[in-house]
C-alpha positions as a printed Julia matrix, in Angstrom:
144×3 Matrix{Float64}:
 -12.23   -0.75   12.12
 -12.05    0.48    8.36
  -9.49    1.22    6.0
 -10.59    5.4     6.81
  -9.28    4.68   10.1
  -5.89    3.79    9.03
  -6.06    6.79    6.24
  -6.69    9.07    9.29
  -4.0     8.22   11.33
  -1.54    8.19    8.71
  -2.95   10.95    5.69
  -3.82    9.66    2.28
  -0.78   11.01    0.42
   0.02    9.05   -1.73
   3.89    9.11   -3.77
   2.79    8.53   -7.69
   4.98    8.55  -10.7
   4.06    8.89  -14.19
   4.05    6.15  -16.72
   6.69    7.12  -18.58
   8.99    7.45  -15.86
  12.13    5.14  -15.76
  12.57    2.29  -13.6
  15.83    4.06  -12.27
  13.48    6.8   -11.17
  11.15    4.63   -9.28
  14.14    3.1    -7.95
  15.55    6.44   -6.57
  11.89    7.2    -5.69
  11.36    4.32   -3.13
  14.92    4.84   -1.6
  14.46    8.56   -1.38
  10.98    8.45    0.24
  11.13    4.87    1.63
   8.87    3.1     0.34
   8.02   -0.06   -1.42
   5.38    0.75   -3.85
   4.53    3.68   -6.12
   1.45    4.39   -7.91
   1.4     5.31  -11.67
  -0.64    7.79  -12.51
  -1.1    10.51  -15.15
  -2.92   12.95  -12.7
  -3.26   13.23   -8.95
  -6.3    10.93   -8.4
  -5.98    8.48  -11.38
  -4.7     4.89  -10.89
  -2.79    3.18  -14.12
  -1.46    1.21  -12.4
   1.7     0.15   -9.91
   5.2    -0.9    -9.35
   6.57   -2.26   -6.4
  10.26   -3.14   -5.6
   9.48   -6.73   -6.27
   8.19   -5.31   -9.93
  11.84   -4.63  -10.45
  14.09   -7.03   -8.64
  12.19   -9.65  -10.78
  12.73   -7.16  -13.97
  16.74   -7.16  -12.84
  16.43  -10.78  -12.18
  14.85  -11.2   -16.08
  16.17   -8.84  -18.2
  19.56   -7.31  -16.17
  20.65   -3.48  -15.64
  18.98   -2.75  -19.17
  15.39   -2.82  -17.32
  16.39    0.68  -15.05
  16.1     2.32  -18.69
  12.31    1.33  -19.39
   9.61    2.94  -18.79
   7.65    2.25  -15.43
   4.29    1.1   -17.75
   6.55   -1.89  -19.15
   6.69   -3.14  -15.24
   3.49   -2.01  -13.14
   0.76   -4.13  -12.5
  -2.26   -3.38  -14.86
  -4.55   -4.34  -12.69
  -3.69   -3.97   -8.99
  -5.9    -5.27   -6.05
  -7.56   -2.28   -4.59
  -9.43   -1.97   -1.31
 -12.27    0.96   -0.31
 -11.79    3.25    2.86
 -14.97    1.78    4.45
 -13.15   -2.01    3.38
 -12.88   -3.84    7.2
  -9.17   -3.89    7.96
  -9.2    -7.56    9.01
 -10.62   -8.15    4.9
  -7.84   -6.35    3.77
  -5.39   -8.25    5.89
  -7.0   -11.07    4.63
  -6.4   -10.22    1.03
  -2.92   -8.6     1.33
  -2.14  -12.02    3.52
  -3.4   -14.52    0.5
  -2.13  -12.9    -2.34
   0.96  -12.23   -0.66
   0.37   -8.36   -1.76
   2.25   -5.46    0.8
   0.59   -2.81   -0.71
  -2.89   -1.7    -1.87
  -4.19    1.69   -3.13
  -7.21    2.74   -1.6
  -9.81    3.81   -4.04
 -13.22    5.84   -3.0
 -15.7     6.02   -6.1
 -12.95    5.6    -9.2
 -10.31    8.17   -7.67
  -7.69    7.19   -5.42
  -7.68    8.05   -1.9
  -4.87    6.84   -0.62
  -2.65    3.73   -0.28
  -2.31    1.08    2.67
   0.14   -1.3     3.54
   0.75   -4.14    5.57
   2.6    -2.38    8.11
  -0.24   -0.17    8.38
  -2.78   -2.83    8.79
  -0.75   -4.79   11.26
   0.28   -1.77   13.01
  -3.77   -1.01   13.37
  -4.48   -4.86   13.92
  -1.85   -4.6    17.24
  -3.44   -0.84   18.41
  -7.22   -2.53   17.99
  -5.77   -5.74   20.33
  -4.01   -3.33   22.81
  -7.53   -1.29   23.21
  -8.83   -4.57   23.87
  -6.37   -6.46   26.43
  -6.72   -2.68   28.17
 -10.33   -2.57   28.43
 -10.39   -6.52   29.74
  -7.92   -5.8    32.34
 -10.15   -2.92   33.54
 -13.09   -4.75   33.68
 -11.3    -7.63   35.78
 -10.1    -5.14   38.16
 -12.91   -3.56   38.48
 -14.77   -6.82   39.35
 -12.14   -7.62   41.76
């Protein structure tokens, strides 16, 4: 299974917010649309960059309530890990799992394509070994 797998099930939207936004927007951002991570971008397809909760809880932890009032660009990662849709999920995992990242933007020749994260790797992983115990069990009985 590939990354266009999980983009399938679950569409590539992807929430974006532009660089200039403040950090109290991205805040309202991932509460109103629940979610963790929010890619900065200046059009639909480009990828600046992008902030993650954890971006600002360790901004709060730094610099107190005066970090809601800059800019998203002052936060977001420059230069976020980034997988491909035909990227293997279990590589993915693999990365997300050592770098300790929970989110990844999906890029497919320069333009983003979507975004994955771990729940929507594990939640494939879990389908994939489902499939699997399913089609063992039939073969067993079927031998039986």
């Amino acid at each position: 299974m590939n990354v266009a797998s999980i983009l399938a099930a679950k569409g590539s939207r992807v929430a974006t917010i532009r660089p200039t936004a403040s950090v109290m927007q991205a805040v309202e951002r991932f509460r109103a649309e629940n979610i963790g991570a929010l890619v900065v971008s200046d059009q639909e397809q480009s990828l600046l960059g992008l902030i993650t909760e954890r971006d600002v809880v360790t901004a709060l932890a730094d610099e107190g309530a005066k970090a809601l009032t800059q800019p998203v660009e002052r936060l977001m990662n420059r230069r976020p890990a980034t997988c491909t849709p035909e990227d293997e999920v279990k590589a993915v995992m693999a990365v997300m799992t050592q770098r300790r990242l929970r989110h990844l933007p999906v890029l497919d020749d320069g333009r983003l394509a979507g975004i994955v994260s771990i729940g929507d790797v594990v939640k494939n992983r879990l389908d994939d070994m489902a499939f699997e115990t399913s089609v063992l069990r039939d073969a067993y009985i079927a031998r039986g």
